[in-house]
N, C-alpha and C positions, 0 to 999 in steps of 0.2 A: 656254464653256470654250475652250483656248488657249493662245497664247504671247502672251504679253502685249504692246501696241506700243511702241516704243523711246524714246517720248515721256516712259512713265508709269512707266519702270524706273529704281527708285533704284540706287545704286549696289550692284553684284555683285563678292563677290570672285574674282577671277581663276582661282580653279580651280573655279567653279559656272558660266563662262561657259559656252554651250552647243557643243559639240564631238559628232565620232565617228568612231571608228576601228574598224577591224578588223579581225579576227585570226581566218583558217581562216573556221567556219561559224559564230563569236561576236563580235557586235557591244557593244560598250561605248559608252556613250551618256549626256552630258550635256547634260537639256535647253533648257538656261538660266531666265529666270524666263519662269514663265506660272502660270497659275489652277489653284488646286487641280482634284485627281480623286477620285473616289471608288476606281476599281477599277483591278487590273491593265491588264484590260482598254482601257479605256478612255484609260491612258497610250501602250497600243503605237499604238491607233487615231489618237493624236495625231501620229504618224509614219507613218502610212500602213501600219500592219502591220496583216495580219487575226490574230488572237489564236486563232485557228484550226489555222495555220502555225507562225506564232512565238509563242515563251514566252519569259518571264523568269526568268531563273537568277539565283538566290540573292536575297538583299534588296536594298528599294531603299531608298537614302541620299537627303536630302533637304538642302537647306540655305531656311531659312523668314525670310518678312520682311512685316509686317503694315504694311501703308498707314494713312495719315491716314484714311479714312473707313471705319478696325477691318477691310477684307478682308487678305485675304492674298494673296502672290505665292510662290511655288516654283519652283527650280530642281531637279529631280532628277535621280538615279545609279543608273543599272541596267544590268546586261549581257541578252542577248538571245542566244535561237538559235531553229533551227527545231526542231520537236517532234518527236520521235522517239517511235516506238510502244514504249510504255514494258513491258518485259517482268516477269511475275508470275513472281520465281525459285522461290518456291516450288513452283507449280506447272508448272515446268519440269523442276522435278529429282521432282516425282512422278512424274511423264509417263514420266521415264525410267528410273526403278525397275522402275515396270509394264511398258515395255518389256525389260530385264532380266529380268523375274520371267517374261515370255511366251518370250523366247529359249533360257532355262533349264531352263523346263518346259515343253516344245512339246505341246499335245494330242495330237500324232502325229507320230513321227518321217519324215520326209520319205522318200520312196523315193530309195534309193542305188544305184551301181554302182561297182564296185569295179574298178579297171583292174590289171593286173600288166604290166610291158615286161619280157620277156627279149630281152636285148640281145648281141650279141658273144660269144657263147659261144663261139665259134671250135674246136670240138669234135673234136680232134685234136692242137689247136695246144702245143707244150711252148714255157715260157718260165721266166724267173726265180721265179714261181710253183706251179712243176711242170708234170705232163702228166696224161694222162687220170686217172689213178689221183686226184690232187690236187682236179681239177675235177668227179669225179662226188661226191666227199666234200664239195666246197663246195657243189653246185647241191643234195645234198641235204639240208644243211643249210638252203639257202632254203626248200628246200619243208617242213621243218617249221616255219619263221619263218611261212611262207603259211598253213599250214593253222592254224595259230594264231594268227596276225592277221587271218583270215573269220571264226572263229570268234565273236570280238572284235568284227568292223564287222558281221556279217551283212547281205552287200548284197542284193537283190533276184535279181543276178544277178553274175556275173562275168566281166569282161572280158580274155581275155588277150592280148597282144600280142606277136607274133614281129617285134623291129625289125630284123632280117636276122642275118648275117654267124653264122647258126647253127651252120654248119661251118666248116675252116680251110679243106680244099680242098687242092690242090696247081697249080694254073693262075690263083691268082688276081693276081698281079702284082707280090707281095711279095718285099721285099730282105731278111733270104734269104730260100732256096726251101728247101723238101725239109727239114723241119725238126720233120715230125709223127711222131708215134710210133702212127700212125695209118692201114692206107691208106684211098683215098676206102670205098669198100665199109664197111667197117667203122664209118668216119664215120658215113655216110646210118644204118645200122641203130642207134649210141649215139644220135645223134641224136632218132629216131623214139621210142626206149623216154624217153628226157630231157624229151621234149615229151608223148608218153603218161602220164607221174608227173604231172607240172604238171596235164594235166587231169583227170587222175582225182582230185587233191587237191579242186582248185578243187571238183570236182563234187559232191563231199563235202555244200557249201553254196548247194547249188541251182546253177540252170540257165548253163552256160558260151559261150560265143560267145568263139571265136580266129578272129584277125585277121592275115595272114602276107601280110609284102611282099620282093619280092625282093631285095639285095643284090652286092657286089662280090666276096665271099667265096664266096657261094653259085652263082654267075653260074655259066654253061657256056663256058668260055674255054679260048684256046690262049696262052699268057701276058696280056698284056695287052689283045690282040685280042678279043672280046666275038662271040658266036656265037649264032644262034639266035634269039629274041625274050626278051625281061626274063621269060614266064613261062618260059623253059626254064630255070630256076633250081632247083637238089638241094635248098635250104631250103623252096619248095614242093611238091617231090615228098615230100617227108618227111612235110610236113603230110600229101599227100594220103593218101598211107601209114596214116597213122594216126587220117584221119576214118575208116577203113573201121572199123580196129580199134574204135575208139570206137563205134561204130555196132552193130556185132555185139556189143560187151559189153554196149547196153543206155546208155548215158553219154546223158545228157541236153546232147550239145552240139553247137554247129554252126562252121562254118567259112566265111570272108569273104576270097577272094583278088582282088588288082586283076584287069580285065580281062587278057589275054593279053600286049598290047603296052603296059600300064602300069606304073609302078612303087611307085604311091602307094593307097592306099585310105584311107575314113571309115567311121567305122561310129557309128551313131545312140545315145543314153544317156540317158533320161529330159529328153530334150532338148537334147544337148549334142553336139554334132558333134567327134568323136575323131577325130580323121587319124593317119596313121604312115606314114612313109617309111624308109627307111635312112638316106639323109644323104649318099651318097658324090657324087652331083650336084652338090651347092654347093659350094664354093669353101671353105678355111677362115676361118671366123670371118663369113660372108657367107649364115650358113644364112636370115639373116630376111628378106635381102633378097631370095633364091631363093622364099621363102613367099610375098613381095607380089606378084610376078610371077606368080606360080601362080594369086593370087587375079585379079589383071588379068585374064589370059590364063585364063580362066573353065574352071579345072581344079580336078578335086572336091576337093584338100586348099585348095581356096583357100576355099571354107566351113567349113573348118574354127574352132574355139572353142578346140580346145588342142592342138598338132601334137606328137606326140613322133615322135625322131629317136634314132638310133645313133651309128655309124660313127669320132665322135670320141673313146669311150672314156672322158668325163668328165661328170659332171652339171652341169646348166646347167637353171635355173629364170628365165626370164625374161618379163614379162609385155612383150605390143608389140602395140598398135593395140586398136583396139573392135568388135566387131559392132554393126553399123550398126541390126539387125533387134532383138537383144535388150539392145544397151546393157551388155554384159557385157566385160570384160576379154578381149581374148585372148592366149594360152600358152604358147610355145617350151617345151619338156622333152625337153631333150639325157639321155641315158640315163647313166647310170654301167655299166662294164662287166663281165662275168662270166667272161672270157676269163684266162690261165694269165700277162697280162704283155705287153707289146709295148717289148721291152727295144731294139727299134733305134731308135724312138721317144723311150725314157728316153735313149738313150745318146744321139742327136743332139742334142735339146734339153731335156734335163735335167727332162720333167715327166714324172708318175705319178703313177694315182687307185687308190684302194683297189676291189676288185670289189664289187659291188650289187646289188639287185634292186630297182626303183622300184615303189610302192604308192602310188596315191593314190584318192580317190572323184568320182565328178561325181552331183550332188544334182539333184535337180527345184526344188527354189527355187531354189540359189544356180549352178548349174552347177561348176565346176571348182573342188573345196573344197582352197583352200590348205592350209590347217592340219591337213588328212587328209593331206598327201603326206608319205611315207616313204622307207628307203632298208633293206631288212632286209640 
């Protein structure tokens, strides 16, 4: 078998002469005349292909011409590519039904923790949205949205999160001043009872763990001058206020403050490292690049999986960079705020977010479950 020698070839017509071109990963191929074949195979081997590799796509065309002593000569027409592991659709899309049918119906729901952020409560502060009177009606309106959406997830445990700026204060740096229908005193004490409801709700549905960092509102300052260390802050003297309370009543919960001279904490979630800061550190709009630093410079929110943040008053869901260890997504979650309004804010540059409470869960399979996060 062969191509035949150029001696013994009658005349070819011009479009069976033997040619090849190619296009991407398919070859078209004229072989000119040579000796019959038996098999596919066996044509690709005439050109140096293993039949192994390459295959022949669609039919092959032939053009025939029989010799004086009754053989025959052939020129054939075939395209060529390399083999591609040919996929069984059907068994592709059962595969993923049964995947479906296992996602849908989990033999056991996964252990969850449910996080809460209160954020900006500014607890004193009057603005476009009223004053205290305004804000104890809204915050209790989250707490029955809370107690009604644990109800609903029943986590394992619940998480809450004090992302500062709990009080207004009156030193804390703000254009104006003197604008609370509050004095401090009385702050610290609404305060104390605002964060007392939140856990006694929570508690309702098992075991609570609050997590309280300090803030620019909360700070111990003489206008803008800063005093003291970041733990001399009234948002965690409130907390500390009211582990005690929690404690003599019996409340199945506990409390997680940064070291002294820190401002940041994590706290641990069926494996998912929670961070929380306030926010007033970064720059605006610079908060993620304040995060990668943090992680460089080997500081505990820089292990962090999902960072929630305050101070800017608006929600912000952004996913940025990967956990190197678990190959999971990680989180930016800018807080929406609870606060009565920051109308110097609206009136300079013309933004405003509705107040919030953010809910979301971190799971033991999947860690930080998008499609749980809420806004009551």
């Amino acid at each position: 078998m062969g191509l035949v020698e150029d001696a013994a070839v009658p005349p070819v017509p011009a479009e069976w002469m033997a040619r090849q071109v190619i296009r991407g990963d398919e070859a078209e191929i004229v072989t000119g005349p040579m000796k019959p074949v038996e098999t596919d195979a066996e044509l690709l081997r005439q050109f140096g292909y293993d039949p192994d590799e390459i295959e022949i796509v669609g039919t092959i065309n032939q053009w025939r011409k029989q010799q004086p002593d009754g053989s025959w000569i052939v020129s054939y027409y075939f395209r060529s590519r390399p083999r591609r592991e040919a996929l069984d659709l059907p068994a592709l899309y059962a595969a993923a039904r049964e995947a479906v049918m296992r996602h849908e119906c989990p033999a056991a729901r996964p252990p969850r923790v449910t996080v809460v952020a209160l954020a900006d409560a500014q607890i004193g502060k009057t603005g476009s949205r009223g004053g205290t009177a305004e804000l104890l009606e809204r915050l209790t309106v989250k707490r029955g949205a809370l107690d009604r959406e644990l109800l609903r997830r029943g986590p394992a445990w619940t998480l809450i999160l004090d992302v500062g700026d709990l009080v207004e204060n009156f030193e804390s740096g703000g254009n104006p001043q003197f604008t609370n229908d509050l004095s401090l005193a009385q702050q610290l004490d609404c305060a104390a009872t605002e964060v007392y409801e939140f856990v006694r709700v929570a508690a309702k549905h098992g075991p609570v763990v609050v997590a309280a960092v300090p803030s620019n509102h909360g700070a111990w300052r003489r206008g803008k001058t800063e005093l003291g260390k970041p733990g001399d802050d009234f948002g965690l003297f409130v907390h500390q206020q009211v582990r005690k309370v929690a404690e003599a009543a019996g409340i199945d919960a506990r409390w997680v403050f940064p070291p002294k001279h820190d401002e940041a904490v994590t706290v641990e979630a069926v494996g998912t490292v929670v961070g929380v800061v306030h926010g007033h550190r970064s720059r605006p709009g610079r908060l993620i690049d304040w995060w990668a630093k943090q992680q460089h410079g080997g500081q505990p929110v820089g292990a962090a999986d999902v960072l929630v943040t305050g101070h800017y008053h608006h929600l912000v869901v952004q996913p940025t960079g990967r956990n190197p260890h678990t190959s999971r997504t990680r989180w930016w979650l800018q807080c929406p705020t609870l606060d009565n309004g920051s109308d110097w804010f609206r009136n300079r540059l013309g933004e405003d977010s509705d107040p919030g409470l953010l809910v979301f869960d971190v799971t033991e399979d999947h860690g930080f479950d998008l499609q749980s996060l809420t806004v009551l």
